[in-house]
N, C-alpha and C positions, 0 to 999 in steps of 0.2 A: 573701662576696657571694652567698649565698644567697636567690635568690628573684628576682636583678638582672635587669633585661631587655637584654640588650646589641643592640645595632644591630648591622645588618646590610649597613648603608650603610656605602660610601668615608667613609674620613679625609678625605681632600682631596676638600672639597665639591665637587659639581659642579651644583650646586643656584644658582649664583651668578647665572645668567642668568634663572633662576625668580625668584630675588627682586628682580632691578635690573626685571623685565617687571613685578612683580605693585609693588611699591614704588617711589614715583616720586622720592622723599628719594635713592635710591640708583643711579637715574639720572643720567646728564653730562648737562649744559646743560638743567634742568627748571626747570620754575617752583613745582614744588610742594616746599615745605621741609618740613624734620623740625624739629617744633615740641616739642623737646626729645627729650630722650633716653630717657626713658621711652615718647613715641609712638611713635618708631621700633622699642624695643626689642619692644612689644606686637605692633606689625605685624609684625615678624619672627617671633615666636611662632605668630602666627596665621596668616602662611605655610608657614612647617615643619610644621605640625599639616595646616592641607587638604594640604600636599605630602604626609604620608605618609597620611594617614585618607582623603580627597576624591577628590585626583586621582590614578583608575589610569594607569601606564606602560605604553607600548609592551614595552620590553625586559622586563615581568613577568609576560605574560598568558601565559595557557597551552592548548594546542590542544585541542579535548573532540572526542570523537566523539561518533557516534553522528545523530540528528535535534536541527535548531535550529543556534545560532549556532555555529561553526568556534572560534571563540576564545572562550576566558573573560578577561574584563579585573580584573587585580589593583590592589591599592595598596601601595604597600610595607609600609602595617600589616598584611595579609592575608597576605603574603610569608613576614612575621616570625611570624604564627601569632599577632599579639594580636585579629585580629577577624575574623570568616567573611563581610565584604559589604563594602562601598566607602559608607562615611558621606555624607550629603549634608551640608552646611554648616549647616542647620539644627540637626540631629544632633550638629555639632561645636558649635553655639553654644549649645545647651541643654543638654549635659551637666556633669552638677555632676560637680566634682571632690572627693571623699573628703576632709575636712580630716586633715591627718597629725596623727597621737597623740601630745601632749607628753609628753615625761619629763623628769620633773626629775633635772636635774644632779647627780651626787656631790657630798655637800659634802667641801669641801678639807679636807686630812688637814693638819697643822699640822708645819711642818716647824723644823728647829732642836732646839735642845737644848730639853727637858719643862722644864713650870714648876716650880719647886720651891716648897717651902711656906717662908712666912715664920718667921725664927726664931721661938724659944719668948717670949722674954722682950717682942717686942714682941709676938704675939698676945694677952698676956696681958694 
């Protein structure tokens, strides 16, 4: 796993109040549906992403001295060390993402016993 990013967030989300507030499908008693599963799944992406790129925490900022603001405000992408500033949503909606490099697949090794060649007398 060389190269992986690993999180630095809880297993057990606690993110769950962030998505029932920002998603209204995931709300009790709403009027707004999840018009398949694919629209839900995309809002849920694009809520994990401003939750960690967008919106800094309370629990991550960090005290500066010196002149100017008392606190510096994080995001938990800053936290983890993938980005030095707090994304605006704009930021988050126009970055291209890198299409990943296809490789093609091993071809399959042929498994069983090898072909043997046809007798003599009929190739002849």
């Amino acid at each position: 796993m060389a190269g992986a990013i690993r999180s630095t967030r809880p297993t057990s989300s606690g993110d769950g109040g962030t998505f029932r507030a920002c998603l209204a499908p995931l709300a009790r008693r709403t009027r707004g549906l999840a018009h398949g599963e694919a629209l839900l799944t995309a809002g849920m992406f694009l809520v994990g992403t401003a939750y960690t790129f967008v919106w800094p925490h309370d629990g991550l900022r960090l005290r500066t001295t010196g002149p100017g603001p008392r606190w510096q405000e994080r995001t938990p992408a800053m936290a983890a060390g993938l980005t030095d500033h707090p994304w605006t949503m704009d930021d988050l909606l126009r970055y291209r993402v890198p299409p990943v490099l296809w490789v093609a697949p091993p071809c399959p090794t042929r498994r069983g016993r090898p072909p043997q060649a046809p007798p003599a007398e009929v190739a002849a």
